[in-house]
C-alpha positions in Angstrom: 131.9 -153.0 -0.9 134.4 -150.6 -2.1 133.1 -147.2 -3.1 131.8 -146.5 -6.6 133.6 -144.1 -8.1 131.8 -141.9 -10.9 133.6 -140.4 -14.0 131.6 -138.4 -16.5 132.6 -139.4 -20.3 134.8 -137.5 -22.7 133.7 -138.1 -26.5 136.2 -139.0 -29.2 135.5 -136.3 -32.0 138.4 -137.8 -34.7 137.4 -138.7 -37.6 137.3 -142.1 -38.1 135.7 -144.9 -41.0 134.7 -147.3 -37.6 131.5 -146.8 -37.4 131.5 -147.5 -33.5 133.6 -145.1 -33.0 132.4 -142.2 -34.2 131.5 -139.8 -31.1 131.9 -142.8 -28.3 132.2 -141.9 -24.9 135.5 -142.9 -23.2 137.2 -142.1 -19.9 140.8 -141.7 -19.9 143.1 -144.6 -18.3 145.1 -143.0 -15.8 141.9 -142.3 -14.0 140.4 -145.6 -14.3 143.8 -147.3 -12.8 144.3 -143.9 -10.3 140.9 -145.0 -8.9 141.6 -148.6 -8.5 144.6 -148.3 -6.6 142.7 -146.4 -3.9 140.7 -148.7 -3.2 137.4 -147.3 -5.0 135.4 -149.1 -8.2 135.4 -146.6 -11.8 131.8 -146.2 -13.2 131.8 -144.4 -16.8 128.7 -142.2 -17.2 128.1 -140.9 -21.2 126.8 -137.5 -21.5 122.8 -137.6 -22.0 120.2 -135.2 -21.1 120.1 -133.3 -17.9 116.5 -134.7 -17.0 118.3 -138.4 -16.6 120.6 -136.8 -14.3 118.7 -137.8 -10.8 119.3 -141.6 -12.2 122.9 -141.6 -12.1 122.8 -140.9 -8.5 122.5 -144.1 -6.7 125.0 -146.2 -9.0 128.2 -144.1 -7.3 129.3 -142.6 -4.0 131.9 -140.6 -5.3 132.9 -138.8 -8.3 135.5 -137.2 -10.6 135.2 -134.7 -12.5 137.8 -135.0 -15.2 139.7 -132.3 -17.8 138.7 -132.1 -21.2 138.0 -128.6 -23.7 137.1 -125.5 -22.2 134.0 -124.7 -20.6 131.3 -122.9 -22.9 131.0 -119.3 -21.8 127.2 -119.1 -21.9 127.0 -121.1 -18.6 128.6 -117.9 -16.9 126.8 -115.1 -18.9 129.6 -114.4 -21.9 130.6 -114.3 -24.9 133.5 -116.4 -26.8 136.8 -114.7 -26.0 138.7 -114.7 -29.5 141.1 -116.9 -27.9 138.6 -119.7 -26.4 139.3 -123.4 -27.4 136.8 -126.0 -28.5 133.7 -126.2 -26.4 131.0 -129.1 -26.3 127.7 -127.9 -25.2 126.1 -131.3 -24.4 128.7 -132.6 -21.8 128.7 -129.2 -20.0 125.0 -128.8 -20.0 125.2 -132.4 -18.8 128.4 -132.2 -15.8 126.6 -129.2 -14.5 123.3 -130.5 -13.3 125.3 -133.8 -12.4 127.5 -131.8 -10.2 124.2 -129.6 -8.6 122.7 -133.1 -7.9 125.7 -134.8 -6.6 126.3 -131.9 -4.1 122.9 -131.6 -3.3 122.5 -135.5 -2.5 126.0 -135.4 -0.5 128.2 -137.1 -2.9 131.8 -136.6 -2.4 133.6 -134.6 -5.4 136.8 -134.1 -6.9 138.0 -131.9 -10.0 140.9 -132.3 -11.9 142.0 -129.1 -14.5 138.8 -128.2 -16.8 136.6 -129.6 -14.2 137.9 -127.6 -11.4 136.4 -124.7 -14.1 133.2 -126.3 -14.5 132.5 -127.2 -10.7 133.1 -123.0 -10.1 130.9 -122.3 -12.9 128.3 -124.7 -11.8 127.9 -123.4 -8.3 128.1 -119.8 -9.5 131.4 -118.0 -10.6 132.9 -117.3 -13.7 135.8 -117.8 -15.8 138.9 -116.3 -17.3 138.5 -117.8 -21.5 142.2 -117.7 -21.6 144.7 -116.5 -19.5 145.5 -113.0 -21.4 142.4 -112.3 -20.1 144.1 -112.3 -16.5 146.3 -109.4 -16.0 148.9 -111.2 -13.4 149.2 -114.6 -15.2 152.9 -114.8 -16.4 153.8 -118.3 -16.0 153.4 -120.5 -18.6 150.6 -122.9 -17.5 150.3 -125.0 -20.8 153.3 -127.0 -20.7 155.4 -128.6 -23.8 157.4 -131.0 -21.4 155.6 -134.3 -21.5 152.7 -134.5 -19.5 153.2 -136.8 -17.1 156.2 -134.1 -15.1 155.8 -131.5 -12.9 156.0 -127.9 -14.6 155.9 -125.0 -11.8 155.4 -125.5 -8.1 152.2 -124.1 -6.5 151.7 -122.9 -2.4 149.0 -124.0 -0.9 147.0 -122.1 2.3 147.4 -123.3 5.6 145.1 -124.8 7.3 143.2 -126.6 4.2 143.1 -129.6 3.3 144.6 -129.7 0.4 148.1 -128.8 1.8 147.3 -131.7 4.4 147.6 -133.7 1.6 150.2 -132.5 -0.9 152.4 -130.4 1.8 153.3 -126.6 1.6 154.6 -125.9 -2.2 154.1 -130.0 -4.1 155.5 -129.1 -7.5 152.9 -130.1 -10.3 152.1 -130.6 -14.2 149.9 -128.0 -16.0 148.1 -128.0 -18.9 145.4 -125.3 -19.2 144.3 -122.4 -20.7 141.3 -120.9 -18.9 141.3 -119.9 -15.1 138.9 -119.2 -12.3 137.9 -115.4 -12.1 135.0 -114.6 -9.7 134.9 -117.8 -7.6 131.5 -119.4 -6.4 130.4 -119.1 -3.5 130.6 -121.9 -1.1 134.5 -122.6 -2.3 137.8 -121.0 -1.3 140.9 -121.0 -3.4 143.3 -123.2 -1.1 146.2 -123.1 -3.9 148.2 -120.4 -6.2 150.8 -120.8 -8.8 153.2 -117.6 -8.2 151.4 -115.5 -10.3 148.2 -115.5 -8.3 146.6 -118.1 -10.5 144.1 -120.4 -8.8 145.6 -123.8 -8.5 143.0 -125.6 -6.0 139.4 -125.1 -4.4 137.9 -126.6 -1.9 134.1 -126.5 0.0 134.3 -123.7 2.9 131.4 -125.8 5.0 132.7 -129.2 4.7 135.1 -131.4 2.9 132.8 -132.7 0.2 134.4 -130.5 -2.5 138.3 -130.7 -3.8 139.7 -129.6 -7.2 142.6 -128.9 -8.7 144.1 -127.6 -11.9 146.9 -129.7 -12.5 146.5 -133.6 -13.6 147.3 -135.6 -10.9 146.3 -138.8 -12.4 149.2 -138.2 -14.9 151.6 -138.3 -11.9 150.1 -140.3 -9.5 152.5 -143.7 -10.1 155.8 -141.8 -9.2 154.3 -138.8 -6.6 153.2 -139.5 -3.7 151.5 -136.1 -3.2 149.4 -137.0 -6.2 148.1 -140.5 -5.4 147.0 -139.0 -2.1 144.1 -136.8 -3.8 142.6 -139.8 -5.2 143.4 -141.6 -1.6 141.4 -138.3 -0.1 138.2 -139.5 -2.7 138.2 -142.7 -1.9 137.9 -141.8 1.7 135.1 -139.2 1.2 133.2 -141.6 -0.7 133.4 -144.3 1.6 131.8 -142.1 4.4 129.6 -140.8 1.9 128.7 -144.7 1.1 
């Protein structure tokens, strides 16, 4: 059996005159077809309250963590910055305790942009709410060329994994506003743009935990580098399985 590969719902806020519509939960396609070509099987989980959390668990071996609007502060102890985005309370309250359960029960994990953000909060570290907040960001991390090219390269650190799997300096896409600050403990940050901004984290005491900021699943059809990150979760998920 290939590996079941979670993905925690977004929610469609447009308005709209279909009923049906109205606040549905949706994934976003490039992850569903990133995910197939791996190898693994997608599994869409809509936001519900934390207590139905532990019976998610056995339906997936694996699981992204996808982007979506910023983080709400609360979950690290602050106030809104003047410049933080939109914020949805229910899906963070939500992603957290999925992510404390899926770690705890030994779940292989991946984060992509905002998620990378909320898997740091959830273990314990905090965030910049925008980047003037962060004294040595510079570059411009919110790109206006389209989404699915690379924007400003970023080095990795030797002897991680994640430059095992995208090389030294892979040149990537961004689209983000908020960084890490204090990181959690339990993760090291194993990529930098050139102004010191936190591109990737990873687990320190085992290999259960990679996210980035960029959007590989954007990228993955015509990078090579990219495709291997979901290659990487499919493989963590099928010893996990």
């Amino acid at each position: 059996m290939r590996p079941r590969i979670a993905v925690p719902a977004d929610t469609i806020f447009d308005a709209t005159n279909v009923i049906n519509m109205r606040n549905a939960a949706f994934a976003p396609r490039p992850i569903i077809e990133a995910i197939v070509k791996s190898g693994g099987v997608p599994v869409i989980f809509p936001s519900v309250a934390p207590k139905y959390v532990k019976d998610y668990l056995d339906l997936f071996d694996g699981i992204i963590f996808a982007g979506g609007v910023d983080v709400d502060p609360t979950f690290y102890q602050q106030e809104p910055h003047q410049n933080l985005g939109a914020t949805y309370y229910k899906r963070d309250v939500f992603e957290i305790e999925l992510c404390k359960q899926a770690l705890a029960a030994g779940k292989a994990i991946m984060g992509i942009c905002r998620r990378m953000q909320l898997i740091n909060v959830a273990l314990g570290g905090s965030l910049y709410q925008d980047l003037s907040e962060d004294k040595k960001a510079y570059l411009k991390h919110s790109q206006i060329a389209p989404g699915n090219m690379p924007s400003h390269h970023v080095s990795t650190k030797e002897n991680c994994r994640i430059r095992q799997l995208v090389g030294e300096r892979p040149y990537v896409n961004s689209r983000h506003h908020q960084v890490l600050n204090q990181v959690a403990p339990g993760l090291v940050v194993s990529a930098w743009a050139d102004d010191q901004v936190p591109e990737a984290v990873e687990s320190l005491a085992s290999d259960q935990i990679l996210a980035v900021q960029w959007h590989p699943e954007n990228m993955y059809k015509h990078y090579d580098y990219s495709q291997a990150l979901f290659n990487d979760l499919i493989a963590r998920s099928q010893r996990a399985h």
